[in-house]
C-alpha positions in Angstrom: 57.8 -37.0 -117.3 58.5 -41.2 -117.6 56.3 -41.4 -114.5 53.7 -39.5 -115.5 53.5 -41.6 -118.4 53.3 -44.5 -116.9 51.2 -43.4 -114.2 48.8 -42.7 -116.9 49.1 -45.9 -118.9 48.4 -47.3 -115.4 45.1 -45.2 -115.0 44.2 -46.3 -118.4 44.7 -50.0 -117.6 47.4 -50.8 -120.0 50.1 -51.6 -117.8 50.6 -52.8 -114.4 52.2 -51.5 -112.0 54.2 -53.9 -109.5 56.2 -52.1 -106.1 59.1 -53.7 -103.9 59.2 -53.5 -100.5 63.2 -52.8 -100.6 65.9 -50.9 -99.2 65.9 -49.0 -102.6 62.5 -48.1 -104.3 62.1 -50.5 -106.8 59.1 -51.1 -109.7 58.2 -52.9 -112.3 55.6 -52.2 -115.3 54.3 -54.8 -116.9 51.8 -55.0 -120.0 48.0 -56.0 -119.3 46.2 -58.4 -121.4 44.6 -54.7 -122.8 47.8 -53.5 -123.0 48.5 -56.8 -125.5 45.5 -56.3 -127.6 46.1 -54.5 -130.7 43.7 -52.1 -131.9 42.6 -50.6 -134.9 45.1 -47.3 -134.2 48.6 -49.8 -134.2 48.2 -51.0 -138.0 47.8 -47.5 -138.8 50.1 -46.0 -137.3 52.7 -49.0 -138.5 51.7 -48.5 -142.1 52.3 -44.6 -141.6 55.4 -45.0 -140.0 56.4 -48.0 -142.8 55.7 -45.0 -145.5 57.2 -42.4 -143.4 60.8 -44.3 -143.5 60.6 -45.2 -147.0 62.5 -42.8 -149.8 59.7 -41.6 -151.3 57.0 -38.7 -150.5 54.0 -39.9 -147.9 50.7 -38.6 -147.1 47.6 -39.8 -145.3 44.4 -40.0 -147.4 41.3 -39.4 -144.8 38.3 -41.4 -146.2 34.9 -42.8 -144.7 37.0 -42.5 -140.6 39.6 -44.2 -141.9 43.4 -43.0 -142.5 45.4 -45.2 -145.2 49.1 -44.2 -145.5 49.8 -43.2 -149.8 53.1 -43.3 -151.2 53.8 -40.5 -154.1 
């Protein structure tokens, strides 16, 4: 499951993928410089996660493609 996960961050170009030639298998994932760049999904999905962990009730008001975390 972790592989396929970061096989397909890999595919995507988010992270790079580095192999040694060892006795034992051994990799290394690193971030890209796309993998780096925020984009318009990470604020979001902090600010839902921000209102998610607060005390109070949460919900997601969908206006004009955008999605804006309310607090009740």
């Amino acid at each position: 499951m972790l592989t396929e996960s970061l096989r397909e961050l890999e595919y995507d170009g988010l992270v790079r993928r580095h192999s040694y030639e060892t006795v034992l298998l051994a990799v290394t994932y690193h971030l890209t410089d796309l993998g780096k760049s925020p984009s318009p999904y990470h604020g979001r999905a902090l600010r839902l996660g921000q209102c998610l962990g607060s005390a109070t009730q949460c919900s997601i008001t969908l206006t004009s493609n955008r999605e804006e975390p309310q607090r009740r």
